[in-house]
Backbone as ProteinMPNN parsed JSONL, in Angstrom:
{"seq_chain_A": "XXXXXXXXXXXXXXXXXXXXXXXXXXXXXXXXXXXXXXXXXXXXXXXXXXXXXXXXXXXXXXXXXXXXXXXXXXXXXXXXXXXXXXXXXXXXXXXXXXXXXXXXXXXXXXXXXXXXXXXXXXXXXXXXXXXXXXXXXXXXXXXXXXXXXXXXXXXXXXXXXXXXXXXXXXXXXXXXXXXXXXXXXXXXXXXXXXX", "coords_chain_A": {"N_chain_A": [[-111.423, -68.569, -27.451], [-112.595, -68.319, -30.544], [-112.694, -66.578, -33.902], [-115.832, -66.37, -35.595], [-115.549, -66.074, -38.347], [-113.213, -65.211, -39.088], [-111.352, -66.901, -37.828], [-109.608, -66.264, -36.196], [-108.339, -66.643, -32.185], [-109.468, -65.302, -29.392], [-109.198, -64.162, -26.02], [-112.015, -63.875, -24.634], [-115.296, -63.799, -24.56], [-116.908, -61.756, -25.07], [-114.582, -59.992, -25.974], [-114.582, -61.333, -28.713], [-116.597, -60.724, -29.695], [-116.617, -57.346, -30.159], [-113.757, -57.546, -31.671], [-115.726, -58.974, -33.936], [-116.997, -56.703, -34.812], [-115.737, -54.65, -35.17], [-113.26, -55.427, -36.81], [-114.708, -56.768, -39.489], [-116.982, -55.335, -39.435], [-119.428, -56.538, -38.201], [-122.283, -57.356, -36.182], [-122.232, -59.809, -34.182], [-124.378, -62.422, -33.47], [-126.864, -62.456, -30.467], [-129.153, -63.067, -28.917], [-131.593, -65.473, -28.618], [-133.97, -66.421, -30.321], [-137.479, -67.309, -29.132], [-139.426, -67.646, -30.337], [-139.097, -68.766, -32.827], [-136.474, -69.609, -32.522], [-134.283, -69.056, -34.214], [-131.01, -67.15, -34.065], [-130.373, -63.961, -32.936], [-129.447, -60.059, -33.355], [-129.734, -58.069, -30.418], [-129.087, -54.689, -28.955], [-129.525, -54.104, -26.637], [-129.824, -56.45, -25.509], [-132.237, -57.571, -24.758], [-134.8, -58.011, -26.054], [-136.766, -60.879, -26.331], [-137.793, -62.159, -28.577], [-137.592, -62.199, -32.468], [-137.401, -59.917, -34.981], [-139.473, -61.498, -36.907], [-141.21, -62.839, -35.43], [-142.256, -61.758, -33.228], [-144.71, -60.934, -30.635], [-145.546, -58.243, -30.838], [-145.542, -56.954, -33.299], [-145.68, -55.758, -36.632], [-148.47, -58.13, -37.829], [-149.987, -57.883, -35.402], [-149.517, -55.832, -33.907], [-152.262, -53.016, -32.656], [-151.5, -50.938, -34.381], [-150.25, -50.588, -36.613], [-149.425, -50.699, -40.269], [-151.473, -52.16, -42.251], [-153.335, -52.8, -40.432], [-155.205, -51.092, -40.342], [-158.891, -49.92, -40.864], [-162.083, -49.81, -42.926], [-164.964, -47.073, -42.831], [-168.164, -46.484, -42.623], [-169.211, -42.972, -42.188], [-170.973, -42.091, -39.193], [-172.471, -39.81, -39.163], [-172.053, -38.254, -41.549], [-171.815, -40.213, -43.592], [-170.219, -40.625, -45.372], [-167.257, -43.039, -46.823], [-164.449, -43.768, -44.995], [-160.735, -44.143, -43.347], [-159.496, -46.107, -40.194], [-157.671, -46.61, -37.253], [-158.148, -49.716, -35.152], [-156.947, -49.455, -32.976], [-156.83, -47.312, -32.118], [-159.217, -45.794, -31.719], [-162.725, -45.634, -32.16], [-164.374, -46.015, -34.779], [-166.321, -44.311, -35.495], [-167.11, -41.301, -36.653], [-166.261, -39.402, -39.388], [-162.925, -37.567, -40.257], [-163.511, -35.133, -41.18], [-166.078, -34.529, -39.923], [-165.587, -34.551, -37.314], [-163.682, -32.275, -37.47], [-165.328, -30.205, -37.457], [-167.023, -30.594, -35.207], [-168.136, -28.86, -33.346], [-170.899, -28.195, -34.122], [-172.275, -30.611, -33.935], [-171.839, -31.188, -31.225], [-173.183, -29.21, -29.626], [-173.719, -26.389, -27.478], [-171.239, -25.365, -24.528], [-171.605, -26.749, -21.73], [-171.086, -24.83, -19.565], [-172.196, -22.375, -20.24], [-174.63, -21.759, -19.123], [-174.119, -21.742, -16.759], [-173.981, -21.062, -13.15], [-172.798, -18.173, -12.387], [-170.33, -16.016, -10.594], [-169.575, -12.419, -9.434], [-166.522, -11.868, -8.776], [-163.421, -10.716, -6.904], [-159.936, -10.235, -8.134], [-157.397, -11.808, -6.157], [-154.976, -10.654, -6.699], [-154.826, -8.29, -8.176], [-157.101, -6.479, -8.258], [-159.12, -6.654, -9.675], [-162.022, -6.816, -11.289], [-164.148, -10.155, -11.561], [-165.585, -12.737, -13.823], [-166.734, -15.641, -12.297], [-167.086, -18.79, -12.1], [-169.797, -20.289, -10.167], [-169.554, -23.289, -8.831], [-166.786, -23.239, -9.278], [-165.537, -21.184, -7.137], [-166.507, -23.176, -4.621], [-165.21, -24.664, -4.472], [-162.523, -23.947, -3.876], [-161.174, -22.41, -6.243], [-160.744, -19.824, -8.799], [-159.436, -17.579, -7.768], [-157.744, -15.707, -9.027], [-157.049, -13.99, -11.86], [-156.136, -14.505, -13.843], [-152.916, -16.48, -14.975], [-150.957, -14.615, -14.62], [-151.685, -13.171, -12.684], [-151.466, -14.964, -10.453], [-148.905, -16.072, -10.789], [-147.597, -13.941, -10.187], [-148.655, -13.376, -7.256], [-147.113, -15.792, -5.942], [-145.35, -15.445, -6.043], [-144.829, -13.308, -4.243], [-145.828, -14.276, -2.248], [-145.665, -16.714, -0.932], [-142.302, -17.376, -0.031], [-139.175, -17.505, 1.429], [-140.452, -17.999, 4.936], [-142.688, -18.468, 4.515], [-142.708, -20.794, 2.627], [-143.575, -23.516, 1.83], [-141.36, -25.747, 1.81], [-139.34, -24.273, 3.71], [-136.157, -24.026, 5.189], [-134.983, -23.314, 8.397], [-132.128, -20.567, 9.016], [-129.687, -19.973, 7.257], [-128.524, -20.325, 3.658], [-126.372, -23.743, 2.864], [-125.128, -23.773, 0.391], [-122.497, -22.548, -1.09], [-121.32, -22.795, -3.641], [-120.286, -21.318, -6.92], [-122.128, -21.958, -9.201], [-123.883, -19.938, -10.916], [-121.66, -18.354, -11.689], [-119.933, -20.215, -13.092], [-121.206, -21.406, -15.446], [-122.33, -19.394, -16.533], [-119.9, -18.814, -18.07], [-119.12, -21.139, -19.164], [-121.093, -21.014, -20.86], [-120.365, -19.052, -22.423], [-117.305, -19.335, -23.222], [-118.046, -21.749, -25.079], [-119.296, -20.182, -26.738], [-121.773, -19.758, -26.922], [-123.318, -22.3, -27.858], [-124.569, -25.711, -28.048], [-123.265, -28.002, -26.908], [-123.743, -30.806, -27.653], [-125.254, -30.958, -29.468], [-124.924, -28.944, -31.275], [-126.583, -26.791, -31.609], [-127.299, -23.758, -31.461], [-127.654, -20.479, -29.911], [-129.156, -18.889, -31.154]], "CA_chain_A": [[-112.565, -68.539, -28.339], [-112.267, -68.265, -31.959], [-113.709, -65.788, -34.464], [-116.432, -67.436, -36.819], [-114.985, -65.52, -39.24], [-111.26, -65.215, -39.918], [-110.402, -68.096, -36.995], [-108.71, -65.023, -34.788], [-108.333, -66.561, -31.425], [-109.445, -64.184, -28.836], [-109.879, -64.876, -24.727], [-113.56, -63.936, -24.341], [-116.813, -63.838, -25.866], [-116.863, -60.4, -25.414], [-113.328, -60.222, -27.293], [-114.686, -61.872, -29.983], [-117.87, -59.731, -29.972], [-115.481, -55.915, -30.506], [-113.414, -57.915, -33.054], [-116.249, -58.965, -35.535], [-117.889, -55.567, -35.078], [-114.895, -53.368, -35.665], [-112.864, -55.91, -37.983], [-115.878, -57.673, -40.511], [-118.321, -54.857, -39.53], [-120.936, -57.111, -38.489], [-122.381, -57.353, -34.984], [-122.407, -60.982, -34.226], [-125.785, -62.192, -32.415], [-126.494, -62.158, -29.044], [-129.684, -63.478, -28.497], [-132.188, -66.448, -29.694], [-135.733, -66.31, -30.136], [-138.558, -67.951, -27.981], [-140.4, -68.062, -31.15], [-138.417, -69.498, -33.529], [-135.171, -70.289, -32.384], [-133.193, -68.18, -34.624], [-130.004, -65.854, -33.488], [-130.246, -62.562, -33.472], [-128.748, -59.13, -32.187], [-130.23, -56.927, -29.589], [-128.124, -53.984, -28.555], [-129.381, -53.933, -25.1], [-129.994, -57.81, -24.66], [-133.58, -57.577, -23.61], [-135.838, -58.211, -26.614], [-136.963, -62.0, -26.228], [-138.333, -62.774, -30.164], [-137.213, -61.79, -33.331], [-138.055, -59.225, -35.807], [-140.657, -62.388, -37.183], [-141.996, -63.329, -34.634], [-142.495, -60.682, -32.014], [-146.079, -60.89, -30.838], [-146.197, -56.699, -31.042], [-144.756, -56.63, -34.847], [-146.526, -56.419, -38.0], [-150.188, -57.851, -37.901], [-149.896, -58.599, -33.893], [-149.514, -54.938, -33.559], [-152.806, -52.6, -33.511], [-151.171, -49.365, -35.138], [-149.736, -51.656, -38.028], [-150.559, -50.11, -41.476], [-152.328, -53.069, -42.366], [-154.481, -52.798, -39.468], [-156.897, -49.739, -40.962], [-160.182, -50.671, -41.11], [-163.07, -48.802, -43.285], [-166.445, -47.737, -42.316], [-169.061, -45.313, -42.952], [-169.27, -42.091, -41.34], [-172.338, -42.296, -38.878], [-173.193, -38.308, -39.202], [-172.232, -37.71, -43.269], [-172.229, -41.113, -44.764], [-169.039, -40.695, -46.568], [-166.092, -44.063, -46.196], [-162.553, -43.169, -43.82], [-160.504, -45.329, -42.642], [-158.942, -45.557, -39.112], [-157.127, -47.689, -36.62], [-159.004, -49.973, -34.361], [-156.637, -49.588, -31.718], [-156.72, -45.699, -31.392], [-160.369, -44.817, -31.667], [-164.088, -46.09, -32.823], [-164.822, -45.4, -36.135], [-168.119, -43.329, -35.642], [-166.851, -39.879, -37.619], [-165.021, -38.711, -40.353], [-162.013, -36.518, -40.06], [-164.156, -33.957, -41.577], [-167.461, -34.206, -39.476], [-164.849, -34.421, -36.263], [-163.679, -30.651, -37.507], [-167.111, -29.662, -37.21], [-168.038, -31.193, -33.82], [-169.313, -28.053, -32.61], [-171.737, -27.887, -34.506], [-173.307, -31.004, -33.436], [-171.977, -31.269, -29.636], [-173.8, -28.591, -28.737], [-172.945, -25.287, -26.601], [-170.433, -25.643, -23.437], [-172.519, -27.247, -20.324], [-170.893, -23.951, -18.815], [-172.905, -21.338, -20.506], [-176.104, -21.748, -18.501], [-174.013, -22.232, -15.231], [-174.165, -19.486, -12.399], [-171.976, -17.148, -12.353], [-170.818, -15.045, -9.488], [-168.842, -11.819, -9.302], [-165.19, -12.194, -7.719], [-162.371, -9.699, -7.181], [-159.2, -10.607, -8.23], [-156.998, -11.374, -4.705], [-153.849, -10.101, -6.587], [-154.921, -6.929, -9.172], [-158.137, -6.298, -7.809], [-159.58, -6.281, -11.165], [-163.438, -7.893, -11.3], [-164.29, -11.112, -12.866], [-166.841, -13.576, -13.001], [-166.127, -16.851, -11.575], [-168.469, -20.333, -12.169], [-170.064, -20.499, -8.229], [-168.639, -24.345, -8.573], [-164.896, -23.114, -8.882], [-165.349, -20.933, -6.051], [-167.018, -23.702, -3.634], [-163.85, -25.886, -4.417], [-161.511, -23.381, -3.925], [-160.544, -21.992, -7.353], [-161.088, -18.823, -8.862], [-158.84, -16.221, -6.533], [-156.692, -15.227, -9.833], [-158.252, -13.362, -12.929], [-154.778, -14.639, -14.895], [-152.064, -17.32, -14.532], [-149.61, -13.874, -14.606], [-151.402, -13.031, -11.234], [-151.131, -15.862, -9.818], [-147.163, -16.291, -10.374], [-147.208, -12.413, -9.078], [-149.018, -13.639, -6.074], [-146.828, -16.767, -5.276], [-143.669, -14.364, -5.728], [-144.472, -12.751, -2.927], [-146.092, -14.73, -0.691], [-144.737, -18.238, -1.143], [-140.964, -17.225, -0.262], [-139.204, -17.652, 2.544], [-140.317, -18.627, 6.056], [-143.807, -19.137, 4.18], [-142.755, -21.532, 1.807], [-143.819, -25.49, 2.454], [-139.664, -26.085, 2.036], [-138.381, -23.712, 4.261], [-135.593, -24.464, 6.201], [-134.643, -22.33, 8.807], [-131.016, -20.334, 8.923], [-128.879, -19.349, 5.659], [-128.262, -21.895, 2.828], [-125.562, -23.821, 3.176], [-124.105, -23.815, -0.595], [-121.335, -21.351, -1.239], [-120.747, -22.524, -4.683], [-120.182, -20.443, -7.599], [-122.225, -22.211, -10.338], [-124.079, -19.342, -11.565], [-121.088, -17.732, -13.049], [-119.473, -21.409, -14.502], [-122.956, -21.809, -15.761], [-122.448, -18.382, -17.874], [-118.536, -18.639, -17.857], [-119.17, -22.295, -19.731], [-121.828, -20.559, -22.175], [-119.73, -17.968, -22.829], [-116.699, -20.55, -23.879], [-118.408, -22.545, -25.859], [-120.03, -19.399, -27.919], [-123.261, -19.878, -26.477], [-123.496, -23.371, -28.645], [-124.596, -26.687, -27.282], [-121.814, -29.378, -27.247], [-124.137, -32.324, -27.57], [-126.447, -30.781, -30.931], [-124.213, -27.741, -31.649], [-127.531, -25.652, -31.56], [-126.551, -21.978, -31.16], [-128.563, -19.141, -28.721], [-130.28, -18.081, -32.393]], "C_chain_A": [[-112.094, -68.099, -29.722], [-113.668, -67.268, -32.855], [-114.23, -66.418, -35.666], [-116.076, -67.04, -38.359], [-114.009, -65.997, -40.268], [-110.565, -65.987, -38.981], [-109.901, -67.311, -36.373], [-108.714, -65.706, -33.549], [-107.891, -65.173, -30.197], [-109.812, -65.159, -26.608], [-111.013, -64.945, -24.211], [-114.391, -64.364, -25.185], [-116.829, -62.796, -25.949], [-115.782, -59.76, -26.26], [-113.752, -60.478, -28.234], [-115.932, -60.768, -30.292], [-117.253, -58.373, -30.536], [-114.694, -56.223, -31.475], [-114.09, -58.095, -34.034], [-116.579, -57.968, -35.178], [-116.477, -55.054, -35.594], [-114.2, -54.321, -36.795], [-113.863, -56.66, -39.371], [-116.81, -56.362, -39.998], [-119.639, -55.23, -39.397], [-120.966, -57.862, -37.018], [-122.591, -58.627, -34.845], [-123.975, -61.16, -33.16], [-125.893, -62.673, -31.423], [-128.015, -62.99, -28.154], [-130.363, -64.56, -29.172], [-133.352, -66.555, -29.326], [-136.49, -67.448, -29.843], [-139.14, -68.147, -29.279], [-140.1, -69.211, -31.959], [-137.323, -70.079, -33.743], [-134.269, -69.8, -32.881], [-132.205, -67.48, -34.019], [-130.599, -64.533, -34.312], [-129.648, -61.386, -32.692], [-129.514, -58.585, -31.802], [-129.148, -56.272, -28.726], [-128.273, -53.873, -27.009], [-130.054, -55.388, -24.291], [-131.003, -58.066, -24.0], [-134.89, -58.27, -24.784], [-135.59, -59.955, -26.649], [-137.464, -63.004, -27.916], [-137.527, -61.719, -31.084], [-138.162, -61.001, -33.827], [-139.805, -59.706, -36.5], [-141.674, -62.343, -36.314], [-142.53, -62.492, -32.787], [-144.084, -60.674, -32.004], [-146.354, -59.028, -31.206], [-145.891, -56.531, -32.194], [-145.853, -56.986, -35.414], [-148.341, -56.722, -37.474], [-150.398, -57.816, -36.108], [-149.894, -56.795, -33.442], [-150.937, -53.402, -34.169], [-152.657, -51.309, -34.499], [-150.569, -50.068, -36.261], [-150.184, -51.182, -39.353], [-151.403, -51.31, -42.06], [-153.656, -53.296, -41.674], [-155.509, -51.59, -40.009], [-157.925, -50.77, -41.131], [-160.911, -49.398, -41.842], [-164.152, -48.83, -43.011], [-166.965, -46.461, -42.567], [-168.977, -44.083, -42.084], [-170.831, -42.263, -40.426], [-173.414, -40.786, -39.126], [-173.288, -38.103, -41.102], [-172.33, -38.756, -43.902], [-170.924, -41.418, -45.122], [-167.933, -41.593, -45.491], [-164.913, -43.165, -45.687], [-162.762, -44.369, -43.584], [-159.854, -45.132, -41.33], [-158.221, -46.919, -38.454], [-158.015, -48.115, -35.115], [-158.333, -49.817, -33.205], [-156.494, -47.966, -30.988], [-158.336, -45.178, -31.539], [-161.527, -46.082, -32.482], [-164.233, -45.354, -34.146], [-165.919, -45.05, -36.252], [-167.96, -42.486, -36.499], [-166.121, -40.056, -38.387], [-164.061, -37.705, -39.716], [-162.783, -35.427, -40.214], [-165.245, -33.672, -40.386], [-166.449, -33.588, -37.821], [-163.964, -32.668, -35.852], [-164.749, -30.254, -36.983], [-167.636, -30.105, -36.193], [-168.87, -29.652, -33.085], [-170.708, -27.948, -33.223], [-172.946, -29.12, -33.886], [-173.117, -31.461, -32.019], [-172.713, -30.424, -29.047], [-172.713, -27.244, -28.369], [-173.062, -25.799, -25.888], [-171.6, -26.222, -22.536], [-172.401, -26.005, -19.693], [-171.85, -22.385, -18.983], [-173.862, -21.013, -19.678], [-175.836, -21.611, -17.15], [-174.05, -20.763, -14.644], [-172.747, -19.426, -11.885], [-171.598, -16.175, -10.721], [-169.112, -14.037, -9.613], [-167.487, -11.715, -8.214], [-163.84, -10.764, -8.171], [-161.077, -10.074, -6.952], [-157.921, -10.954, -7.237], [-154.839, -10.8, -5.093], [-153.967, -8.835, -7.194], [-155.844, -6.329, -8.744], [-159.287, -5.941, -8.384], [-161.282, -7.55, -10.592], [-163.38, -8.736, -12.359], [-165.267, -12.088, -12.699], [-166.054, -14.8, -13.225], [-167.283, -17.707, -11.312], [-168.683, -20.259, -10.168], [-169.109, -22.001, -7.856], [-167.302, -23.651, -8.202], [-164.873, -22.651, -7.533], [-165.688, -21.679, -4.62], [-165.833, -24.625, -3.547], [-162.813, -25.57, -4.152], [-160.509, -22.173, -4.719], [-161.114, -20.935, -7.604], [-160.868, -17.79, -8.16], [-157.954, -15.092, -7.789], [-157.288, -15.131, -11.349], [-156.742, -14.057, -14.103], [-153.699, -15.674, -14.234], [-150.86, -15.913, -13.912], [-150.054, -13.819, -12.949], [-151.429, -13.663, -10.155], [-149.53, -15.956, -9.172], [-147.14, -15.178, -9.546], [-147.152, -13.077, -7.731], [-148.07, -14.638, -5.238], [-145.935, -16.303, -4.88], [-143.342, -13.607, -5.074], [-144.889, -13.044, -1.977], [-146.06, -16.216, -0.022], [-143.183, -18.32, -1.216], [-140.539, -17.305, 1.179], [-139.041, -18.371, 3.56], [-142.353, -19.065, 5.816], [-143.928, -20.234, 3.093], [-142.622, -22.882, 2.356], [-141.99, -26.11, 2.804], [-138.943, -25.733, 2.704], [-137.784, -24.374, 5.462], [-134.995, -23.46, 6.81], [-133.08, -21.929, 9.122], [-130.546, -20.37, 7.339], [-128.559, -20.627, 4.78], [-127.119, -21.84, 3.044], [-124.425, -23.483, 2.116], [-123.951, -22.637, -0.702], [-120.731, -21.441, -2.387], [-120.509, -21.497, -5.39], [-121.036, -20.854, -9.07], [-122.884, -21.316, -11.305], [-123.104, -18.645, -12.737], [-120.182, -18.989, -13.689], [-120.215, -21.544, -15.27], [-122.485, -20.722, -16.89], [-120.72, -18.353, -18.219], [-118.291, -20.115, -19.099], [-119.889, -22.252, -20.912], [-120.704, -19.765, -23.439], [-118.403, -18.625, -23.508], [-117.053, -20.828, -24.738], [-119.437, -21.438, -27.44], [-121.367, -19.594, -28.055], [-124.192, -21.336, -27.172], [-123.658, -24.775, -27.713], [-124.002, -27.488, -27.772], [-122.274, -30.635, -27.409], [-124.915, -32.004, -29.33], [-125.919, -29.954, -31.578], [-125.592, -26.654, -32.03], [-127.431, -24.913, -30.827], [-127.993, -21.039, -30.362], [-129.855, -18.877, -30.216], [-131.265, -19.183, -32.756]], "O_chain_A": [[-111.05, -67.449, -29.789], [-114.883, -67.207, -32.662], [-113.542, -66.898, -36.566], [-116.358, -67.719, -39.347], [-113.897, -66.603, -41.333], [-109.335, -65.975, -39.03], [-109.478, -67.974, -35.426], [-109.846, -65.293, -33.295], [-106.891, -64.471, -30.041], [-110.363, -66.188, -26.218], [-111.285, -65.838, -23.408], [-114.314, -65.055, -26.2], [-116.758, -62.454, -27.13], [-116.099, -59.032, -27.202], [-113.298, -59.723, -29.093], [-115.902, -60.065, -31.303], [-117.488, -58.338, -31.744], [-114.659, -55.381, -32.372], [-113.666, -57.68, -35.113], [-116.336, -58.725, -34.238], [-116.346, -55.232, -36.805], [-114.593, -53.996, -37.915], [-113.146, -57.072, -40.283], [-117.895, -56.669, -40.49], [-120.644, -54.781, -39.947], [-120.121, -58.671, -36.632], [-123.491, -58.874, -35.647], [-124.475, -60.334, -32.397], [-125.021, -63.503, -31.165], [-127.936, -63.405, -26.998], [-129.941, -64.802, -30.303], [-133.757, -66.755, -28.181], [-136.154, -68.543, -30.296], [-139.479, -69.331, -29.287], [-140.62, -70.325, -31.886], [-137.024, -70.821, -34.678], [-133.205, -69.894, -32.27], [-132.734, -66.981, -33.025], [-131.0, -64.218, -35.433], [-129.339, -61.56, -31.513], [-130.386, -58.321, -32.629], [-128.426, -56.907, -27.957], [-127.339, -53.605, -26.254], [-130.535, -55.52, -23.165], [-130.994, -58.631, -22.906], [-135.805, -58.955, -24.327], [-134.476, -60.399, -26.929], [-137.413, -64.215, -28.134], [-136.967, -60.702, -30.674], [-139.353, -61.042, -33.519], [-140.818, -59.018, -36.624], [-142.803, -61.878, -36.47], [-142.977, -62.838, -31.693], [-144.735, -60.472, -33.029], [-147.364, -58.679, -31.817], [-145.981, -55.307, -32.289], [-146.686, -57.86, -35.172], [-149.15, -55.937, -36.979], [-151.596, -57.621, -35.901], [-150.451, -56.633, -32.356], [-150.925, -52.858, -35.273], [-153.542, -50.828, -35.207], [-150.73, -49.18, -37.098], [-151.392, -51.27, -39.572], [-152.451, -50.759, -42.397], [-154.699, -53.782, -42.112], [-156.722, -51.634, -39.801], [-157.879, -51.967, -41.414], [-160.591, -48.238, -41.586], [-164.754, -49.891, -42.842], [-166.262, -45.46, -42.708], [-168.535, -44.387, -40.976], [-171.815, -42.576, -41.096], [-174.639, -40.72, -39.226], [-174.307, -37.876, -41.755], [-172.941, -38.615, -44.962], [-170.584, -42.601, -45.15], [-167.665, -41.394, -44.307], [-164.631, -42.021, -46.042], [-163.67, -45.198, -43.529], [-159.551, -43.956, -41.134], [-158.207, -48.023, -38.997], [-158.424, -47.332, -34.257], [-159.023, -50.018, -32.206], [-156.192, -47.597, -29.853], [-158.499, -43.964, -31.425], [-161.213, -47.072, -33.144], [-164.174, -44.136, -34.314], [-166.605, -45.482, -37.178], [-168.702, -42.699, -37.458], [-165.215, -40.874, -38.23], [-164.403, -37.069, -38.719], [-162.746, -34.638, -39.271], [-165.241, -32.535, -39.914], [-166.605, -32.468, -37.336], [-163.723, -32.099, -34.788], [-164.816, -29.972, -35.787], [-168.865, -30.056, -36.159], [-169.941, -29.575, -32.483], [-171.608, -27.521, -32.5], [-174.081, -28.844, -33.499], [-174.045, -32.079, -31.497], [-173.033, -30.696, -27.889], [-171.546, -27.049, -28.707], [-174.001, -26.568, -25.685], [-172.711, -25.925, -22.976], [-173.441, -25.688, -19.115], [-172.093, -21.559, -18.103], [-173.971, -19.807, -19.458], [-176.726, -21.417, -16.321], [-174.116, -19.691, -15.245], [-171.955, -20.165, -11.301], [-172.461, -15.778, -9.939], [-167.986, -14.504, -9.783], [-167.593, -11.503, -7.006], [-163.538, -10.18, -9.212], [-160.768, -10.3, -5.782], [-157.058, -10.138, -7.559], [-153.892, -10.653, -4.32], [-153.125, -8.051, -6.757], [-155.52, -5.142, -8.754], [-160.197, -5.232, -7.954], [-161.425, -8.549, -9.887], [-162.938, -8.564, -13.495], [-165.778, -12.315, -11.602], [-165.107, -15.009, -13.983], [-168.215, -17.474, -10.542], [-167.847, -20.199, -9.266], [-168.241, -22.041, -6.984], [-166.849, -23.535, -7.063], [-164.352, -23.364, -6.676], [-165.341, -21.138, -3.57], [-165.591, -25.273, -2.529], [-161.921, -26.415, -4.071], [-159.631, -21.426, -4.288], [-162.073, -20.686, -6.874], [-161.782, -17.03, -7.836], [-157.612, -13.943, -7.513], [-157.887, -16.054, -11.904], [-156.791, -13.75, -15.294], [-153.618, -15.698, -13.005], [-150.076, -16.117, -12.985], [-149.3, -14.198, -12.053], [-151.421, -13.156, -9.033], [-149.054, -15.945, -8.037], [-146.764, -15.248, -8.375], [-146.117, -13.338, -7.117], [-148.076, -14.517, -4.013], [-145.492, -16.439, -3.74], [-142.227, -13.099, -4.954], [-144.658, -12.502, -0.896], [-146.368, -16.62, 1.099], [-142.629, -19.015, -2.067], [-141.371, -17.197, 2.08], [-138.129, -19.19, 3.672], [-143.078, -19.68, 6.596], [-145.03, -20.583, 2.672], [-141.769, -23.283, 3.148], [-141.589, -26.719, 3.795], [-137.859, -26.311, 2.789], [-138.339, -24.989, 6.373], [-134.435, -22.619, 6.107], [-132.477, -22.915, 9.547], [-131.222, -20.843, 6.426], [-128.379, -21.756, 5.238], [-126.496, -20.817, 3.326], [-123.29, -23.1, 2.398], [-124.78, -21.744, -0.534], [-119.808, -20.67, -2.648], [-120.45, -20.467, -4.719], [-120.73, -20.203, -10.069], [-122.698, -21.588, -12.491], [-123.322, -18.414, -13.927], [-119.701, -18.776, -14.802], [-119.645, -22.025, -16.25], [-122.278, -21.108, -18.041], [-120.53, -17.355, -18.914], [-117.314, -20.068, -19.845], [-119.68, -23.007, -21.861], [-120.437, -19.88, -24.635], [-118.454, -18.359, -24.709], [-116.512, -20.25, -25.681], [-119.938, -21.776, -28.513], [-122.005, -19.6, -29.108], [-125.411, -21.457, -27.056], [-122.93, -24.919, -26.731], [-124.076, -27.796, -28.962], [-121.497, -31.589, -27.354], [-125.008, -32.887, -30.182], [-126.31, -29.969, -32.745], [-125.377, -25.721, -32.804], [-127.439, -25.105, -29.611], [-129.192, -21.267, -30.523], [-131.076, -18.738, -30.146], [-132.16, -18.965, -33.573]]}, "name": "protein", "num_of_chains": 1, "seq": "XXXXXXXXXXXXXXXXXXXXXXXXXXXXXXXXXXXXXXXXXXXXXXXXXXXXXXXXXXXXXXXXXXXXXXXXXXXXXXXXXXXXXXXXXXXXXXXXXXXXXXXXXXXXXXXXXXXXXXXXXXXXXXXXXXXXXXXXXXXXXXXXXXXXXXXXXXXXXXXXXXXXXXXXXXXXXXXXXXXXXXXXXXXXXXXXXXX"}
């Protein structure tokens, strides 16, 4: 095969592909569009149209800056614009701050209530009657929750347990800090440091 280039005979296509990139700097193309027929490159050989002609590109796509639309606010009046493909244009940004004011108070306010004692602190709390008919409401706090699981989700009570001693005998905890500690506590892929 020959390079369209500088005439280089090479034995592949892929040969010739690693030669123009690294010698001419210029990725030769790889695929040809359904739309229009053109060459073009795709690095992972999957996109089927070109930059042109891609039905999701440009106007074909609804987040497109072109795509805004304007329209009245229905609560204040005053023009915004927005995208038809992420939302109805009923509100303003502004009125949409202010929704409490005209959603209303919670549905929950009015609901019944019932006194519950916490099944890890033993602290009182009130608890919607729903949560408690469904199950929920045993834990006045996510903290006493984890407490709770940490001691009674371990074990020979835990859904995973398998019975007899684990089998691994590695050591990765201390490569793990032995590999931090090396490297100056810095990550080798971002070089972002412990600070």
């Amino acid at each position: 095969m020959e390079c369209p280039t500088c005439g280089q005979e090479l034995d592949t296509e892929q040969g010739i592909r690693m030669h123009h990139t690294r010698v001419h700097g210029v990725t030769l193309p790889n695929r040809q569009c359904k739309g229009c027929g053109t060459w073009f490159y795709d690095p992972k050989s999957r996109r089927k149209f070109c930059d042109g002609c891609s039905p999701n590109a440009g106007e074909h796509n609804g987040n497109w800056k072109g795509a805004e639309e304007t329209t009245d606010c229905e609560r204040c009046g005053s023009s915004f614009k927005y995208y038809p493909s992420d939302k109805k244009g009923v509100y303003c940004p502004e009125c949409v701050a202010d929704s409490d004011e005209f959603l209303g108070d919670s549905y929950t306010k009015n609901a019944e209530r019932v006194e519950k004692v916490c099944d890890q602190c033993s602290e009182t709390m009130n608890v919607l009657q729903s949560k408690l008919e469904r199950g929920h409401g045993r834990f006045c706090s996510r903290e006493c929750l984890g407490d709770w699981l940490s001691e009674n989700v371990v074990g020979e009570q835990h859904h995973q347990w398998k019975e007899g001693e684990s089998s691994y005998t590695g050591d990765w905890w201390d490569v793990r800090s032995n590999a931090r500690e090396r490297d100056n506590h810095e990550c080798q892929v971002c070089s972002t440091t412990r600070e």
